[in-house]
N, C-alpha and C positions, 0 to 999 in steps of 0.2 A: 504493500500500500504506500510505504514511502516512497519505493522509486515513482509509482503513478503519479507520484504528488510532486515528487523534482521534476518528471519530466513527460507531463502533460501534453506539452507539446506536439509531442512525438504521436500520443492518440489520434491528437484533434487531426495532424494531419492526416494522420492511416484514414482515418473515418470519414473525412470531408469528404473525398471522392465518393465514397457511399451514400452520402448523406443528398452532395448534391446530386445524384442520380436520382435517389428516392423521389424526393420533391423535387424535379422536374418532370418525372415520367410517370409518377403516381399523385400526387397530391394535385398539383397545375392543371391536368386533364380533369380535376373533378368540377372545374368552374362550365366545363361542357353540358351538365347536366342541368344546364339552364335550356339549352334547344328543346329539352323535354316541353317549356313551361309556352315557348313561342312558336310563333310563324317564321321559322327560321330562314333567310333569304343570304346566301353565301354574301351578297355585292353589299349589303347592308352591313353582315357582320352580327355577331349573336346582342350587340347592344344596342344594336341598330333596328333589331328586328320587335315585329309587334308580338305584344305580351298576348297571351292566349288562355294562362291560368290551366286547368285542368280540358281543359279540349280534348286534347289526346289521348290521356287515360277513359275519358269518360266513352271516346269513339272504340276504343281497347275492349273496354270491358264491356261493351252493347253490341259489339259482333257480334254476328252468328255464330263465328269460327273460335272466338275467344276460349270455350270449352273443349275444342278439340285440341287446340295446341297446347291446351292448358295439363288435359289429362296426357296426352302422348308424352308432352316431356314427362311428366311426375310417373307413367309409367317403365319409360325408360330407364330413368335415375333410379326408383326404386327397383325395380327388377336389379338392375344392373348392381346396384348395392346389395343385397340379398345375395343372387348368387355370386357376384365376383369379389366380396370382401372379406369371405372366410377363406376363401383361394390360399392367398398370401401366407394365411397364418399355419394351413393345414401346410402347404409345401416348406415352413421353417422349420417345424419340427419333422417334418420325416428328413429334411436334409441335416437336420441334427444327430439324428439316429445313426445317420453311416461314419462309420468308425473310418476309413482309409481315406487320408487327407484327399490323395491325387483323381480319385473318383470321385470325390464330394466338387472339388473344383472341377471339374469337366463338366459335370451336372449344373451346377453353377452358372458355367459359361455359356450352356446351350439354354436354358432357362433366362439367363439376362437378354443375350443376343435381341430376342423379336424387340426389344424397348428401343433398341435402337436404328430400326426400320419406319421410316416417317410414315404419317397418316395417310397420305395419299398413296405411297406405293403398299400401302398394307390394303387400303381400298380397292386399287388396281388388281393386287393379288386375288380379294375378296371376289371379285366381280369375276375374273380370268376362272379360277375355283368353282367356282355356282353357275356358270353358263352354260347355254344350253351343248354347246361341245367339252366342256370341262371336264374335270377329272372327276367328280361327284357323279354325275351324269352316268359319266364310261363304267363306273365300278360300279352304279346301279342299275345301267342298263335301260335310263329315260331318259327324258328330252323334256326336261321340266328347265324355264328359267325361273328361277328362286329369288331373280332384284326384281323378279315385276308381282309376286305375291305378297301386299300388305300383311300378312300373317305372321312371316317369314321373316320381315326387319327386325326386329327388334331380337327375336334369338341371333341372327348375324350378326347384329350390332355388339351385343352384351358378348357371348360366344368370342369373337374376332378380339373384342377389348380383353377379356381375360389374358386369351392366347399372348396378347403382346405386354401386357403391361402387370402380372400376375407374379413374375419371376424378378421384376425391378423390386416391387411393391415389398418382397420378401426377405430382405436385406434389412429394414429398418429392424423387422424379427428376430431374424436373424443374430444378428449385432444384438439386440435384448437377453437373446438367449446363453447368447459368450459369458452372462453375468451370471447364469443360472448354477449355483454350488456343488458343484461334481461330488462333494462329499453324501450329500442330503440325497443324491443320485446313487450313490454307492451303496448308503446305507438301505435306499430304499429296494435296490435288487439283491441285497444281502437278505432284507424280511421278506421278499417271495412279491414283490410288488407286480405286478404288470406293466404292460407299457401306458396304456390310458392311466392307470394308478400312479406312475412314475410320472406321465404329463398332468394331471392333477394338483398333483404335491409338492414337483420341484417345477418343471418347466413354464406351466402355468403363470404362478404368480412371478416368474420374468418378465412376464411379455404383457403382463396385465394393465400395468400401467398404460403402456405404446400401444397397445389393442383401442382401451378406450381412449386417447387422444384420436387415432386415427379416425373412430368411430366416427368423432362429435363433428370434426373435420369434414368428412363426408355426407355423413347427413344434413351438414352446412351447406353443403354444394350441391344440394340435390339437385337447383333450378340450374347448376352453372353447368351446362351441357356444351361442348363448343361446336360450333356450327359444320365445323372443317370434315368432320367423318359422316354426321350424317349427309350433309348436303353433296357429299361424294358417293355416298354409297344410294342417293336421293335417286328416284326412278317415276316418270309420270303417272307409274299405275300402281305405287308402292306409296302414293302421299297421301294416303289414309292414314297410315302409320308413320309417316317417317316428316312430317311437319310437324317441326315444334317448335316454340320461343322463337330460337337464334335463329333459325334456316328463316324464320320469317319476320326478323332483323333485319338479317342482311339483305333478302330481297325487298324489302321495302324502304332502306335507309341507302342501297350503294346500286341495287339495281331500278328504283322506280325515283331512287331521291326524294322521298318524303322523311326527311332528315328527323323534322320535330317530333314524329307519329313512331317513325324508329326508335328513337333516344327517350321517350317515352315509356316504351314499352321495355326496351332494357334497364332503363330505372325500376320499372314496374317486378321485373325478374330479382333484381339486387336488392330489393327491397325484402321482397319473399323470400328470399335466399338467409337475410340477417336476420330476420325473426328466426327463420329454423335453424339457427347456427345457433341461439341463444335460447329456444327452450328445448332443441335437444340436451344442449347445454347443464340445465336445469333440471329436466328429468334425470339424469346422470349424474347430478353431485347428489340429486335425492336417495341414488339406488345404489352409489358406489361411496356411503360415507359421507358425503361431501367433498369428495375429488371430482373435479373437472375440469375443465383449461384454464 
């Protein structure tokens, strides 16, 4: 603590460059979320432009469509949280389990791999995969296309996200578990434990903590879907399912330029999204002691 105090200096500057990134590229953008309130005209300028008050929310939420994109996103994110967020935790401990370092890293490395395949070419792949000449097809012997059955998006979608981002996700676990008492693991295969009794007792409460952080995290994000995967994997006879929020964001804020009515309605998301970040929040310090973020 003394040396901090001699030589401060040396922080302020490490940090400044952080600092002033933050607040130019996070905090400065938030003064945008005034095109929400107006008639926003580029040539004019957002100060420029006539104030409008709640217009656009109120045209938002008296759609007809206002409900479908409302449920498609919320079932997407919930699905997709349900089944893809125990992934993570089930693949740290069985890679816990293997005893031989040089096998556990192999496994490792081909589990990480897909994280680092961008959205679009995992989309490309997706689409190449499910078509009607694709490998799906050839091994079962139809001629089904699968991007043009509404049914069928949303298991590709959640499915495809596992595949890629399921073996990154597992690392934070991972790392949790390196704390877990190899003694208290010792003792417990010495009393005749089993493996779920052994995950129970010792490994469990490692990852107990980062489990629920993650959780609250997510459940925060339910509404924060980003636009890039669905609106790639997006099909004319699949947007029963596959429009939601963002995909109708961006075609109405960068493909039709109805900027206000845009900005708007991703307010409207952000909005939704910070209540459910703070009473999953709340549910969660109720049920876990009073631990939560």
């Amino acid at each position: 603590m003394l040396y901090i105090r001699q030589h401060w200096q040396l922080y302020v500057i490490f940090l400044l460059p952080a600092l002033a990134l933050t607040i130019i590229f996070r905090y400065l953008p938030m003064g945008g979320i005034l095109v929400a309130f107006k008639n926003y005209n580029p040539i004019k300028g957002i100060f420029g432009s006539k104030w409008v008050g709640l217009k656009y929310f109120q045209r938002f939420l008296k759609s007809p469509d206002f409900m479908a994109y409302l449920v498609n996103t919320l079932k997407l994110s919930v699905y997709g949280l349900l089944w893809g967020f125990p992934i993570p935790i089930i693949l740290a401990l069985l890679l816990n389990r293997i005893e031989s370092k040089r096998i556990k890293q192999n496994i490792q490395l081909v589990l990480y791999m897909p994280n680092f395949v961008s959205v679009i070419v995992l989309c490309g792949i997706v689409r190449i995969f499910l078509s009607v000449t694709g490998p799906l097809n050839l091994l079962l012997g139809t001629q089904i296309n699968f991007m043009t059955i509404p049914a069928a998006f949303r298991p590709i979608y959640i499915i495809s996200g596992i595949w890629q981002g399921a073996g990154w996700s597992s690392i934070m676990y991972t790392a949790s578990l390196s704390g877990a008492s190899q003694d208290l693991k010792e003792a417990a295969v010495i009393d005749g434990a089993n493996i779920f009794q052994q995950i129970k007792a010792v490994e469990w409460p490692a990852i107990k903590d980062m489990v629920i952080i993650q959780f609250i995290l997510a459940a925060g994000n339910i509404m924060s879907i980003g636009f890039e995967k669905a609106y790639a994997l997006q099909t004319d006879l699949n947007l029963k399912s596959s429009e939601i929020i963002s995909t109708y964001v961006y075609k109405k804020g960068l493909l039709d330029g109805d900027y206000g009515f845009s900005t708007a309605v991703g307010l409207f998301n952000t909005v939704i999204n910070l209540i459910l970040l703070l009473l999953v929040n709340k549910i969660v310090e109720k049920m876990n002691e009073g631990k939560g973020l």
